[in-house]
C-alpha positions as CSV (number, residue, x, y, z in Angstrom):
1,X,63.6,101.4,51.5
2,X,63.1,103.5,54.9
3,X,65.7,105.1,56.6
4,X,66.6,103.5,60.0
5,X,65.4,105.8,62.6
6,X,67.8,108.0,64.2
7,X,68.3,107.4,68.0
8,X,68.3,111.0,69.9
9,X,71.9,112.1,71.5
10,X,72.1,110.7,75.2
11,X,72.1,113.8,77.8
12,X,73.9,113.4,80.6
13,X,72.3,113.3,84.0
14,X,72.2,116.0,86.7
15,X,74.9,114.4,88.6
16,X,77.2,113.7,85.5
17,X,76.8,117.1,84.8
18,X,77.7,118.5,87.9
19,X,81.3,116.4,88.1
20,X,81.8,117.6,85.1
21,X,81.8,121.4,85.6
22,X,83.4,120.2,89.3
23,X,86.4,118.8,86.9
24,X,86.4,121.8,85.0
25,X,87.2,124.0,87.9
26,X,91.2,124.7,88.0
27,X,91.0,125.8,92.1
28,X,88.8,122.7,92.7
29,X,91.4,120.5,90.8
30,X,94.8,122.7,92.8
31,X,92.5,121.7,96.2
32,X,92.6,118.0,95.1
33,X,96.4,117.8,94.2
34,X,97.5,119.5,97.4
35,X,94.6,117.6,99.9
36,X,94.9,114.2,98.7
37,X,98.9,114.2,99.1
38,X,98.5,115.1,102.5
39,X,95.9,112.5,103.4
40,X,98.1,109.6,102.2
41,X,100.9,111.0,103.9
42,X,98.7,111.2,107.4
43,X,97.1,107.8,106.8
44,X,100.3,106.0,105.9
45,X,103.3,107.4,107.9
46,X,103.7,104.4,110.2
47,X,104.8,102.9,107.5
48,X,107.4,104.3,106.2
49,X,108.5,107.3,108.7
50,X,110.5,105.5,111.7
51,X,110.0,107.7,114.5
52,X,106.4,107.7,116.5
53,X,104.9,111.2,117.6
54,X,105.5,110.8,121.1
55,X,108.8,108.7,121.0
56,X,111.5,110.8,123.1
57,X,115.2,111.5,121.9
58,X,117.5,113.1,124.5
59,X,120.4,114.3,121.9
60,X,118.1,115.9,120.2
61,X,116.3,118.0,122.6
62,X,115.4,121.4,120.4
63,X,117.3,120.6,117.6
64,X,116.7,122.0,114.1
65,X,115.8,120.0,110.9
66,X,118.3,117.8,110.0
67,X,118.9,114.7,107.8
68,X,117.8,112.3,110.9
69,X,114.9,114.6,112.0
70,X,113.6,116.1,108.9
71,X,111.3,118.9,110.2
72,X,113.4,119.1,114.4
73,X,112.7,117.9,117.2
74,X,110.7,119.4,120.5
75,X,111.7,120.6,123.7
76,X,111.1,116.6,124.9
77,X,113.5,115.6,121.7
78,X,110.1,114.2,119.8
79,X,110.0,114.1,116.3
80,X,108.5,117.3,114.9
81,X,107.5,115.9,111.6
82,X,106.0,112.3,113.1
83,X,103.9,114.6,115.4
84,X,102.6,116.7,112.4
85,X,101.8,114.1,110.4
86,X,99.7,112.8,113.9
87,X,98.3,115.8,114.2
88,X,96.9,115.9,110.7
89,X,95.5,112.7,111.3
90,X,93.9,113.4,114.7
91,X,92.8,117.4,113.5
92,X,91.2,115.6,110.4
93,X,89.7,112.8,112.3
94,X,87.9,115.4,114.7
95,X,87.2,117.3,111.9
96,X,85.5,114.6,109.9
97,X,83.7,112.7,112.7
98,X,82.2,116.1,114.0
99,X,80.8,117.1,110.4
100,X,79.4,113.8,110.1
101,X,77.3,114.0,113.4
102,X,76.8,117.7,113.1
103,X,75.2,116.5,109.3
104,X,72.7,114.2,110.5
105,X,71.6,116.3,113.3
106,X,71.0,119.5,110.8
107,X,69.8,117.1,108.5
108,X,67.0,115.9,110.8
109,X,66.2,118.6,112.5
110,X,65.5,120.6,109.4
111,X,63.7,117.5,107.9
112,X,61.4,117.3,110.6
113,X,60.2,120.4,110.8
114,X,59.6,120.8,107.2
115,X,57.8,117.5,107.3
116,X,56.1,117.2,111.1
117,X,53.2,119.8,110.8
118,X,53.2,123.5,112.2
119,X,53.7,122.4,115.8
120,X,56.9,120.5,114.7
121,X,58.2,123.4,112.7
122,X,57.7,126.1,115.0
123,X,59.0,124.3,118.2
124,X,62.3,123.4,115.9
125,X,63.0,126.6,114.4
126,X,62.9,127.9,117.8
127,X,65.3,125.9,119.5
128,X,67.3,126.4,116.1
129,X,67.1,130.1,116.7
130,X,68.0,129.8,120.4
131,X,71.1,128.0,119.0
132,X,72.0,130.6,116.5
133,X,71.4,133.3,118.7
134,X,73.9,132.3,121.2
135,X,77.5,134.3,121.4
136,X,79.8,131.3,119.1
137,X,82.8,131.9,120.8
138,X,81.3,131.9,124.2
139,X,79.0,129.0,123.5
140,X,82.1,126.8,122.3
141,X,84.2,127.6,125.4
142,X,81.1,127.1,127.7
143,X,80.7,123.6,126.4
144,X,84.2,122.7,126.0
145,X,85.0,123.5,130.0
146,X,81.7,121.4,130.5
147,X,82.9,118.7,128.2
148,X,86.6,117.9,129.3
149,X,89.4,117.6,127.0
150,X,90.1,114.6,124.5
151,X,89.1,113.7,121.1
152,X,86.0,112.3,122.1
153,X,84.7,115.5,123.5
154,X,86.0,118.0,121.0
155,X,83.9,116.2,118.7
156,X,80.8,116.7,120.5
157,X,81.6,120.0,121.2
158,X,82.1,120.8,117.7
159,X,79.1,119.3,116.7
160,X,76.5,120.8,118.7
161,X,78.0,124.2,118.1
162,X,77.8,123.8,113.8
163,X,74.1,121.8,113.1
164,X,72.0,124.9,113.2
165,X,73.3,126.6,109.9
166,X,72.4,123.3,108.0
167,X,68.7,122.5,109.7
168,X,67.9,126.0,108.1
169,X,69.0,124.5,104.7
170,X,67.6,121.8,104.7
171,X,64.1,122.7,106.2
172,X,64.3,125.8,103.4
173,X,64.8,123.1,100.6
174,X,62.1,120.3,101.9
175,X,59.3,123.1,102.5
176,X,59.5,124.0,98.7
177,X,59.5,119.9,98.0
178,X,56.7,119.5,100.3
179,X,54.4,121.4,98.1
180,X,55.5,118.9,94.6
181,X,52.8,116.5,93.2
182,X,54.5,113.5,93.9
183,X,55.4,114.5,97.9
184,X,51.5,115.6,98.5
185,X,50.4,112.1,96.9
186,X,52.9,110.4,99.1
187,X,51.3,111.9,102.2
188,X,47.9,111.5,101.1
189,X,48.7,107.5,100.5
190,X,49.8,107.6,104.2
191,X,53.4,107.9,103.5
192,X,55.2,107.6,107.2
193,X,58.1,110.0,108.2
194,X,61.0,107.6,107.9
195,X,59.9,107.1,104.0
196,X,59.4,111.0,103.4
197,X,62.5,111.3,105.3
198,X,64.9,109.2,103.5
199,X,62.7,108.0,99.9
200,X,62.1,111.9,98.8
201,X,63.9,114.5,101.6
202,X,67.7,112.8,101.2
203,X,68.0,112.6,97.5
204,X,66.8,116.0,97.0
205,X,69.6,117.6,99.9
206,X,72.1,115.9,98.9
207,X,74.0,118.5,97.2
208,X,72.9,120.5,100.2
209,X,75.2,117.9,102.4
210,X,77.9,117.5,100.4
211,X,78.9,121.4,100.2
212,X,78.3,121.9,103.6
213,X,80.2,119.1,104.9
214,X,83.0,119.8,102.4
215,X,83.0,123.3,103.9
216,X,82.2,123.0,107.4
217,X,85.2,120.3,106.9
218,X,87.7,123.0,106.6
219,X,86.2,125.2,109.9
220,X,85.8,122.1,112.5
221,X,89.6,121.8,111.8
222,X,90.3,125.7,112.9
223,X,87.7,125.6,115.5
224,X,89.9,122.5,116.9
225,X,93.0,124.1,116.2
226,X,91.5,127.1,118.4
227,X,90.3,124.5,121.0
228,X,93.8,123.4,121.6
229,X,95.5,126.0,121.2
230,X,93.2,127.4,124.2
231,X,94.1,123.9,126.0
232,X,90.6,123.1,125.7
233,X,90.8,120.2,123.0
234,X,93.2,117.8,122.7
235,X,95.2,117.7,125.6
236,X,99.0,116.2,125.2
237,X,100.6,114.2,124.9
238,X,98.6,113.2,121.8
239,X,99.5,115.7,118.6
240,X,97.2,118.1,116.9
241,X,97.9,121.1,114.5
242,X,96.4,123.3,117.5
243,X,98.3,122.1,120.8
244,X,101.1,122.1,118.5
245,X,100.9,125.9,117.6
246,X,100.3,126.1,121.4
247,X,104.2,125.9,122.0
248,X,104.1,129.0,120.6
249,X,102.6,130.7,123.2
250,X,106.1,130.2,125.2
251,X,108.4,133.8,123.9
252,X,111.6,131.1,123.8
253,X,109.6,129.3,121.0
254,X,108.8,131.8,119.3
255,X,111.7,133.3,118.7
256,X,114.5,130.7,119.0
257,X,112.7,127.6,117.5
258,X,110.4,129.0,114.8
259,X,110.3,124.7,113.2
260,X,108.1,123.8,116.6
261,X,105.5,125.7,115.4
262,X,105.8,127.1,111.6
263,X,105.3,123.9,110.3
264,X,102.3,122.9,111.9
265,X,100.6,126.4,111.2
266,X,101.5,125.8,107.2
267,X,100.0,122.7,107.2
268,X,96.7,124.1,108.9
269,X,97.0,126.8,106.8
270,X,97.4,124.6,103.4
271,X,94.5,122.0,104.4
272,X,92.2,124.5,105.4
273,X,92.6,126.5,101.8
274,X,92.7,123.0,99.6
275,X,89.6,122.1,101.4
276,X,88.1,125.6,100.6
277,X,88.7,125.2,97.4
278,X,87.3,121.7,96.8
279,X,84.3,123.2,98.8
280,X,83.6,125.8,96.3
281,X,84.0,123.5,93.3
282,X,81.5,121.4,94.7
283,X,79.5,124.8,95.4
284,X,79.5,125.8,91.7
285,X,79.1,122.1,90.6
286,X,75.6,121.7,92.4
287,X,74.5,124.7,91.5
288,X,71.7,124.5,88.9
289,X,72.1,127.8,87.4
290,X,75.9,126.9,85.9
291,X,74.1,125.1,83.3
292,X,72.3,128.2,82.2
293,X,76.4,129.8,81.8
C-alpha cells in the first residue's frame, strides 16, 4: 500500500501576515485600547450624557467639576464635558474627511504621473514641488483667511495643504511597478488609465494609504486644533478641541479655571499619541522587511 500524499503546510498571505505582526505590536494594541474608547464615547454621548454642548446654565456660570457637571461648566454655564465630547467628534470628523480627500488627490496625482508618459510626470512633479516648496505655516494661514471659517472649509484647507507628501509615494512606488511583466503587457494590450489606475496601481499602494492616512490622521487633528485656536477653523459656537484651548488665551482662564481648557488639551494630546501609535504598528506591519526579523 502507498502512503497518502502529504498536503504541504498552508502559508499565510501577505495581508494575514501583516495583521499579525500589527497584533503583535504592544504600542499598536495601547493605541487601540485608548482610541476606540474615545470614539464610542464621541459617537454615542447623545445618548446617554444629558446636557448638549451648547445648552446654557446660568447657576453654573464657571463652576468647577462637580457631580451635575462632571468636567465644569464655561464662562456661558455650558457643559464642559458635552462640548469635549463635541469637539472630539467635530476635530475627528475634520480630521477624517480631510485625510480622505487629501488621499485621493496624492493618490491620483502620483498615479498619473507615474502612469501618463514624461509630459504627465514632469508637469505633476512640478506643481508637486511648487506645493512642497511653499512656507506650511504661511500657506495654511493664506488659504484659511481665503477660505472662511467652518467645518466645511477647514477641511479643504487641510487637504490641499497635506496631498503632496503622498503623490511622491505613490508615483515612487508605481514607477518601480510600471517596469513589471505583467504592467508592460497590460499596456501593450491597450490597457486604459482607469484600469492601470485602479486593476494594478491601487492594490499595490494600499499599504502606502493606509499608513499615511492613519498618520496624517493624527496631524489634520493638530493642524485643526491650530486653526482654531488661531480663530481660523471652527468658529463658535460649535466645539472643537482647538477653539476650546482658545479660552485659554484669556489670563483669567488660565489661571482661575484651568478645567476650561486642561481637559480638552489631554484629550488632543491622548488621541493624537493613540493614533501615533496605531500609525506605526501599521508602519511596521506593511513593511516587508519584518518578515526577514
Amino acid at each position: 500500500m502507498t502512503a497518502a500524499p502529504i498536503a504541504p503546510p498552508r502559508t499565510k498571505g501577505p495581508l494575514r501576515r501583516a495583521l499579525d505582526r500589527f497584533f503583535s505590536n504592544r504600542a499598536a494594541w495601547a493605541g487601540l485600547l485608548i482610541l476606540v474608547p474615545i470614539l464610542i464615547a464621541v459617537a454615542t454621548y447623545t445618548w446617554w450624557w444629558s446636557y448638549g454642548p451648547n445648552a446654557i446654565d446660568l447657576r453654573s456660570i464657571n463652576k468647577g467639576p462637580s457631580a451635575t457637571h462632571w468636567l465644569g461648566s464655561d464662562g456661558v454655564g455650558r457643559d464642559v464635558f458635552a462640548r469635549l465630547l463635541q469637539g472630539g467628534r467635530t476635530s475627528l470628523l475634520v480630521a477624517v474627511s480631510s485625510v480622505a480627500v487629501s488621499t485621493v488627490i496624492g493618490f491620483m496625482v502620483g498615479a498619473f504621473a507615474a502612469f501618463g508618459g514624461r509630459l504627465v510626470d514632469g508637469t505633476s512633479m512640478r506643481l508637486v514641488d511648487l506645493a512642497m516648496t511653499l512656507p506650511p505655516v504661511i500657506f495654511l494661514l493664506v488659504l484659511a483667511s481665503i477660505a472662511g471659517t467652518g467645518i466645511g472649509p477647514t477641511i479643504l484647507v487641510i487637504a490641499l495643504l497635506s496631498w503632496p507628501v503622498l503623490a511622491r509615494m505613490v508615483r515612487a512606488r508605481l514607477l518601480e511597478l510600471r517596469e513589471r511583466d505583467f504592467v508592460a503587457a497590460a499596456r501593450g494590450m491597450g490597457a486604459s488609465m482607469p484600469h492601470l489606475l485602479f486593476r494594478h496601481g491601487l492594490p499595490n499602494c494600499i499599504d502606502i494609504l493606509v499608513v499615511y492616512a492613519t498618520l496624517q490622521i493624527a496631524n489634520a487633528i493638530l493642524l485643526e486644533a491650530g486653526l482654531s485656536f488661531l480663530g481660523l477653523g471652527i468658529a463658535p459656537p460649535e466645539a472643537s478641541w482647538g477653539n476650546m484651548l482658545n479660552l485659554a488665551r484669556s489670563t483669567v482662564v488660565l489661571e482661575q479655571y484651568p478645567w476650561q481648557w486642561m481637559f480638552p488639551g489631554a484629550a488632543l494630546v491622548i488621541t493624537v499619541l493613540a493614533i501615533n501609535f496605531i500609525g506605526d504598528g501599521l508602519r511596521d506591519a506593511f513593511d516587508p522587511r519584518s518578515d526577514l526579523n
